[in-house]
N, C-alpha and C positions, 0 to 999 in steps of 0.2 A: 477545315475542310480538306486541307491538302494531306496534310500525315495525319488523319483519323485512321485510314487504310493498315495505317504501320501496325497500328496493336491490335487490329483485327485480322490479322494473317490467319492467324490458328484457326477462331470458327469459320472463316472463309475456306480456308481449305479443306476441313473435315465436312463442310456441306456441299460444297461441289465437287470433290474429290482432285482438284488439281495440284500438277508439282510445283516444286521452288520454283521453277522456269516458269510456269505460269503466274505467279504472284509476283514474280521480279519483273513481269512486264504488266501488272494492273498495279502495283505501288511506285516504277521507275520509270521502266522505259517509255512506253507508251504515254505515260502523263507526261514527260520532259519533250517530245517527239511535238505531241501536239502544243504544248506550250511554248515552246519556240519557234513553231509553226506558227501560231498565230496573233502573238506578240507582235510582229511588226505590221503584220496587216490593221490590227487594232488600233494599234499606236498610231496608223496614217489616219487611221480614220476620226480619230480624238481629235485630231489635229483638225480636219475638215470641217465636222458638225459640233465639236464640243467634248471637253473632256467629263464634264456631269453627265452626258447620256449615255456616252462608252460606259462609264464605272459603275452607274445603276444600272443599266441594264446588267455589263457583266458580272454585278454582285447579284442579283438575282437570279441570273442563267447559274450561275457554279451553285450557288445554294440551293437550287431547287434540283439541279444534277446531284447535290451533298445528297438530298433527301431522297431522290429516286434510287439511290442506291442499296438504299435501307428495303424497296420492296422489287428489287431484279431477282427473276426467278431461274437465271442461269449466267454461268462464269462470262459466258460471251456479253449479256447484257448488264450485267454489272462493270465489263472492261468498256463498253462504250460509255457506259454513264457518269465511267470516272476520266474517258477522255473528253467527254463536256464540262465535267468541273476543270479541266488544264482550259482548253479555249475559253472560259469562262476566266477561269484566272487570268489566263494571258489579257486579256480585255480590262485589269484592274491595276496591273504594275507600272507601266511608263506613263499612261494618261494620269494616275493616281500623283505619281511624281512632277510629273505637268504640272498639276492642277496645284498643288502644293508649293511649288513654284512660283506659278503665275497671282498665288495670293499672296505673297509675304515677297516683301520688299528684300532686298541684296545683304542689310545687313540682319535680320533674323532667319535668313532662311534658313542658313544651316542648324540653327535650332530647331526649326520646325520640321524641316527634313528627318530630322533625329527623333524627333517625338513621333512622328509619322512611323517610322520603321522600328519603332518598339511596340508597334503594334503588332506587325508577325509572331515574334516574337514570345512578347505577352500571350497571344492569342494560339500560341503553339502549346503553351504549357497549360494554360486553363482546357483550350481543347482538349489535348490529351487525359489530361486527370480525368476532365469530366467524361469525356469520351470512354476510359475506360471505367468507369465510373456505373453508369449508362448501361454498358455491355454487357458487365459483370450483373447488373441488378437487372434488366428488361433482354435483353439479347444485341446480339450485334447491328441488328436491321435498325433498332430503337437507337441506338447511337446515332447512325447515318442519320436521319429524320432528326431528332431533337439537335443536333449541334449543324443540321443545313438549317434549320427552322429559322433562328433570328436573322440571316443573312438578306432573307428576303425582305423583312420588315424593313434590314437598313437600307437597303438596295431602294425601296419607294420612301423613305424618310429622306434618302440625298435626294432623289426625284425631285423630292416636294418641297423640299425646305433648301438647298442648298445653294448662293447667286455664285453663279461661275463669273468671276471679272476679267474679260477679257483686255489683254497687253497688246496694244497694237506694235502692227512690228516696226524696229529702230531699220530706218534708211540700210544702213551699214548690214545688216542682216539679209535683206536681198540683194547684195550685192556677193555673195559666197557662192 
C-alpha cells in the first residue's frame, strides 16, 4: 500500500499534469508528515482500548484509502487519500509491535518480532511486482484497487478471529 505510489509516478503525472514537486509530496512528504502525525496518538490509544481494534480498524482504513486511490479524480484527492493510507498506517506499526509482544513470552520474542517484520518487507516486493504488474495490464487506478482489496479482508479476519491476551502490568512498571 505504501510504495505502490513509487512505480506509479509516470501515469500519475501524465494524467493530472503535475511536477516532480508534486509527486515528491503525494509519495514522501506528505505521507511521512501525517504518519508520524499520528503514530503516537494511535499508539495511546492501543494502549487504552486494545491493540486488536487500533490494527483492524487501521488495516482497513489504509486499504480502503489503498483502494480509493485507484478512483480520485483529481491530484488534490488522490494527495488526501494517500494521506489516509499514512494515518491508517500510522494506526498499524507500534500497536502491531505491542501486540506481538504482549503474545510471546521474553524468550521467543525476538523471533517473532523478526518474523513479524519480514512482513514489510516480503509484502514490498510481492506488492510491487504485482502492483506493477497490474498497472502494466489493467491501468494504474486497477493497481490501487486490487493490491488495497485483501487488506480489508485481513483487517475484519484480525477482527474476528484474533484473542488479544492481555499482560497485566508488573508493580515496578507503575512505578517510572
Amino acid at each position: 500500500d505504501r510504495l505502490l505510489v513509487s512505480i506509479l509516478v509516470e501515469p500519475i503525472k501524465l494524467e493530472f499534469g503535475v511536477s516532480d514537486t508534486m509527486i515528491g509530496m503525494l509519495s514522501g512528504v506528505a505521507f511521512a508528515i501525517f504518519y508520524t502525525a499520528f503514530g503516537l496518538p494511535l499508539g495511546r490509544l492501543s494502549d487504552r482500548i486494545g491493540r486488536k481494534p487500533v490494527i483492524a480498524a487501521a488495516c482497513v482504513a489504509w486499504s480502503i484509502m489503498t483502494m480509493l486511490c485507484g478512483i480520485a479524480t483529481s491530484f488534490t484527492m488522490l494527495l488526501l487519500f494517500r494521506i489516509g493510507v499514512a494515518i491508517g498506517e500510522a494506526g498499524g506499526s507500534a500497536p502491531s509491535l505491542a501486540m506481538v509482544s504482549q503474545l510471546y513470552p521474553a524468550r521467543l520474542r525476538s523471533r517473532a518480532l523478526a518474523v513479524f517484520l519480514m512482513g514489510p518487507a516480503i509484502g514490498s516486493v510481492v506488492g510491487l511486482g504485482l502492483g506493477g504488474w497490474i498497472a502494466e495490464m489493467y491501468g494504474w487506478r486497477w493497481a490501487f484497487i486490487i493490491i488495497g482489496a485483501p487488506g480489508v479482508a485481513l483487517g475484519v479476519i484480525l477482527a474476528l478471529t484474533v484473542t488479544e491476551t492481555k499482560i497485566p502490568d508488573s508493580p515496578s512498571a507503575n512505578n517510572t
